[in-house]
N, C-alpha and C positions, 0 to 999 in steps of 0.2 A: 738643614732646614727643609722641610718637607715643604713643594711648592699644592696651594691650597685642593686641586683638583686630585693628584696622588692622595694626598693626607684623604680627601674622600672615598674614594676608590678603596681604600686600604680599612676603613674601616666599614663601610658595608661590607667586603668580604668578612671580615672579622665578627661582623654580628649574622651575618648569613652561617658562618660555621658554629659559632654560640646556638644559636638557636636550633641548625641541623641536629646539635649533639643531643639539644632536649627531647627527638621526636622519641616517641614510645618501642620497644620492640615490636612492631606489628606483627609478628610471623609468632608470637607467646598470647597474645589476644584470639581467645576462645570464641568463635563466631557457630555454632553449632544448631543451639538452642534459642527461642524467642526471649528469653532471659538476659542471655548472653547477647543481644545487641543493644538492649537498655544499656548493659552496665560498659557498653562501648561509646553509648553515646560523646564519652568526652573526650575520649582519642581521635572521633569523626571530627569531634569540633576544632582538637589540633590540627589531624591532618586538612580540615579543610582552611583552617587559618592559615598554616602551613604554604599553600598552593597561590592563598591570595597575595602573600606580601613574598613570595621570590619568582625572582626573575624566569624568562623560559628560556633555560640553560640546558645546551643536549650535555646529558651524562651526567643529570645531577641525579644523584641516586636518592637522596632525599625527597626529589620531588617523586619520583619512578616509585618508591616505596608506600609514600601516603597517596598517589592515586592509585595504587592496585589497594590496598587497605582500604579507602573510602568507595571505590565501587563494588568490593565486594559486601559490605557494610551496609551498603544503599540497596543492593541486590537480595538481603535475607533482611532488612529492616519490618517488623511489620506493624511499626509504629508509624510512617510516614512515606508516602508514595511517589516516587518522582517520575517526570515524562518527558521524553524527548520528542517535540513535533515542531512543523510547522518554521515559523522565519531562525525560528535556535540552529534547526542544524544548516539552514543556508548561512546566516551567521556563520558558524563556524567552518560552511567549504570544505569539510574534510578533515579538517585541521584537528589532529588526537591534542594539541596543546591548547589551545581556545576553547575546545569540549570540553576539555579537564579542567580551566577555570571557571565554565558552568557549571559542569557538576559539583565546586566545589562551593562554588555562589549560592544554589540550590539550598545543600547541606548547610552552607552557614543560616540561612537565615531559617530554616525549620528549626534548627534547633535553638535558635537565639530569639525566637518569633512560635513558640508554641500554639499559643492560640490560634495564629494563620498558617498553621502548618499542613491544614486540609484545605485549603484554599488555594485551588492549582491557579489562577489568575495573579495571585498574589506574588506566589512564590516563583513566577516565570517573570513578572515584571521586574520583580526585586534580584531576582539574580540576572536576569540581562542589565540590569543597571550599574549591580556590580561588574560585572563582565566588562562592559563600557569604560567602567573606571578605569578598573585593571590596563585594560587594552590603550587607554588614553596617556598613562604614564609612560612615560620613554627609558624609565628605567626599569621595566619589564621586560625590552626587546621585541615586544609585538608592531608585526608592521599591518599597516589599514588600507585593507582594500578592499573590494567587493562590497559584500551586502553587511560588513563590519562596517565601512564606511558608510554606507545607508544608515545603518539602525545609529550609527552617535550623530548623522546628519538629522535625524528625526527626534532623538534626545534634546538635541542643541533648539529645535523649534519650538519643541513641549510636543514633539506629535508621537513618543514611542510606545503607548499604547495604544493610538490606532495603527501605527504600524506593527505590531505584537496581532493587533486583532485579540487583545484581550479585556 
């Protein structure tokens, strides 16, 4: 009899590897052409779903794989423009794993949110929000501190788009 937190344990690995196996071959995805990143648009949107719902695990090569695939993708994209300024990168302190879940925040909601996907206000709010979320679950592995802790302490009051300054 599996006692109930193993039996847990056991099966998020098991749908964490399920889901690994469905990522795409990224390194067969033609990124060359301005053509060729339309018709990527929906591996971006795996790999950025990818990034939002697993953990930050060093030497998961699944994550390693869809964040070099998604910044290279957001790098030749010339359908939709992404920025790094301002409280995002103090948020993230450094930190290449917290950045990789913005930029994957970013990417999710431009392409899920076309309409506001020229709307750099929008898409900074909505992806620090998701970022927040991310970083608030404990079964992520993110720890809070610094100006991560500010920005969910500003979320939690309603104040994080004056604190965004956007």
């Amino acid at each position: 009899m599996f006692k109930p937190i193993i039996f847990s344990a056991l099966l998020t690995i098991a749908s964490v590897s399920i889901y690994a196996q469905s990522l795409p071959d990224y390194q067969s995805i033609r990124l060359e052409k301005p053509a060729d990143y339309a018709l990527a648009d929906s591996s971006a949107l795996l790999a950025s779903t990818y990034l939002l719902t697993t953990p930050l695990v060093k030497d998961n090569i699944g994550r390693l794989k869809s964040m070099q695939f998604l910044i290279k993708w957001m790098g030749g994209t010339p359908d939709y423009t992404f920025s790094l300024d301002g409280p995002v990168t103090k948020i993230s302190s450094g930190n290449v794993d917290i950045m990789g879940v913005y930029l994957a925040a970013m990417v999710k909601f431009c392409l899920e949110n076309k309409s506001q996907s020229k709307d750099q206000k929008a898409i900074k709010l909505n992806a620090v929000k998701t970022l927040l979320a991310y970083c608030s679950d404990p079964a992520h592995g993110v720890k809070i501190k610094g100006e991560l802790k500010k920005a969910m302490e500003a979320d939690e009051k309603g104040e994080l788009e004056k604190y965004l300054a956007v």
